[in-house]
Each structure stands twice: as structure tokens, then as C-alpha cells.
N, C-alpha and C positions, 0 to 999 in steps of 0.2 A: 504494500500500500504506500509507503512512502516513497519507495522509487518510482512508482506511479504518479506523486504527486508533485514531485518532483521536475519531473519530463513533462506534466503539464504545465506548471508553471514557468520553465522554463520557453516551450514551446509558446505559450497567450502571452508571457511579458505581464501578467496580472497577476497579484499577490496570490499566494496560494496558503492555505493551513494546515501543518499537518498535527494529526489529531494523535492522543496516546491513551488510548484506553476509552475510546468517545470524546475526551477533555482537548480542547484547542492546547496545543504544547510551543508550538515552532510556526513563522510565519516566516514565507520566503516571498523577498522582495527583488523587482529589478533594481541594477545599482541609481536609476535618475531619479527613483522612489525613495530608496533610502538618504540619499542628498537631501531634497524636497523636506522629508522631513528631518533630517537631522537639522537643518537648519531651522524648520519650525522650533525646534524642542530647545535651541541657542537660542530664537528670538523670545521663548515663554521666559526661558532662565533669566536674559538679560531685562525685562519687560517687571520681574519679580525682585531680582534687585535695586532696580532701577524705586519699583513703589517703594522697598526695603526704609533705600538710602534719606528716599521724599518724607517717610514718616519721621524719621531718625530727628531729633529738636537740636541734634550736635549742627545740622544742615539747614537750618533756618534763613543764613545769612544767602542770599542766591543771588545771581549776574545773570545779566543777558546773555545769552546767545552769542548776539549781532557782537555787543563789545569786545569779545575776545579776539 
């Protein structure tokens, strides 16, 4: 079964899952997929310290942009 799902995913270029025991275990991606979102997952990370820093009261004092 898994070299089956395998050679399919491979062959459609569309995520495939391979399951272990009924249970979703392993998801196989083409490489433009996993790019895609690996940078989703850098823009949540940078997005979450970015609020992090915004609540932080050490960070109150702020500059424009434009002035730098």
C-alpha cells in the first residue's frame, strides 16, 4: 500500500497520505508544495513574534518607518 501511494503521488504531483493502521501517519509533498509552505509557516512564526515584540511595554518607544 505504501508503494502504491507513493507512485501515485509521485505520478499526480498532488499531496498524497499514507495511512498506518487506518490513522493519517506520513504526507508526501511535491518539492514547490513544501517551499509554499514552508514559507507560510516563516511568515506565521515571524507574524507571532512580530505581535510578541508589539505587546512587550520594554517596546513602547516606536519610529517611523519612512525615518530610518
Amino acid at each position: 500500500m505504501t508503494l502504491a501511494t507513493i507512485s501515485k503521488a509521485i505520478k499526480s504531483g498532488k499531496p498524497a497520505v499514507i495511512k498506518e493502521r487506518g490513522n493519517p501517519r506520513y504526507v508526501i509533498l511535491d518539492w514547490k508544495t513544501y517551499q509554499r509552505l514552508e514559507m507560510v509557516m516563516e511568515d506565521a512564526e515571524d507574524s507571532a513574534r512580530l505581535k510578541e515584540a508589539l505587546r512587550d511595554p520594554k517596546n513602547k518607544k516606536r519610529i517611523k518607518f519612512s525615518s530610518l
